[in-house]
C-alpha angles and dihedrals in degrees: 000000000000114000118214111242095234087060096052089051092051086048099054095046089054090049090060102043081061100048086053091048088059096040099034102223118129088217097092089046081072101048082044090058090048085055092046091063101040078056086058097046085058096054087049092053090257104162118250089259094051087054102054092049091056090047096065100026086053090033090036089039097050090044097056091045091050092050094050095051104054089043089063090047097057113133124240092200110099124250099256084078110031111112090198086063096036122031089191079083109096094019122125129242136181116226111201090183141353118214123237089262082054097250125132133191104234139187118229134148101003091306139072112252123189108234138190126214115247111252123278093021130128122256100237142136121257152068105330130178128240107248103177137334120232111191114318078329117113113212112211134191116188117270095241089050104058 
């Protein structure tokens, strides 16, 4: 049985959409879009060579655009207050009290946490944000505040 080369191609992209699907980097997305297009030289009558060139140069080509791109878009601020590396960042919390030395016992997530107010806030009551997390330390401002 002879399989048409537009079909492996096909074939191939879809492999490794599905490989990505079960890693998670968007890498492979690349190579699947290099694929993509050497699938789309075979359906114009492009010779096998010719397909294979515009595979990697499309699949080589997107993957160094997307590295370089996200290199370029790497973040300087550290991680205690990255949202991209702690999802606690941005949630919302209720003091009842803060001690004298501004620190609070708080429930989030299911689970009291001990938690210490952001420089230069009020001590006061109330909803509050997470601003960073420094260990297993939740650093608050007030909500009014943020």
């Amino acid at each position: 049985m002879d399989i048409p080369g537009a079909t492996f191609w096909w074939v191939a992209a879809g492999i490794a959409v599905a490989a990505e699907l079960g890693t998670g980097t968007f890498y492979l997305l690349m190579i699947a879009l290099g694929l993509a297009a050497a699938a789309v030289a075979a359906q114009v009558g492009v010779d096998v060579t010719a397909q294979l060139t515009v595979a990697a140069l499309v699949g080589g080509g997107a993957t160094a655009a997307w590295h370089l791109t996200r290199a370029r878009q790497r973040s300087d601020e550290p991680a205690a207050t990255n949202r991209d590396v702690n999802l606690d960042i941005g949630d919302r919390v209720h003091v009842d009290r803060w001690t004298d030395e501004r620190t609070a016992r708080v429930r989030h997530r299911g689970t009291e946490w001990t938690a210490r107010l952001a420089p230069g806030a009020e001590a006061r009551g109330g909803e509050h944000i997470v601003s960073a997390v420094e260990g297993n330390w939740l650093i608050l401002t007030p909500a009014a505040s943020a």
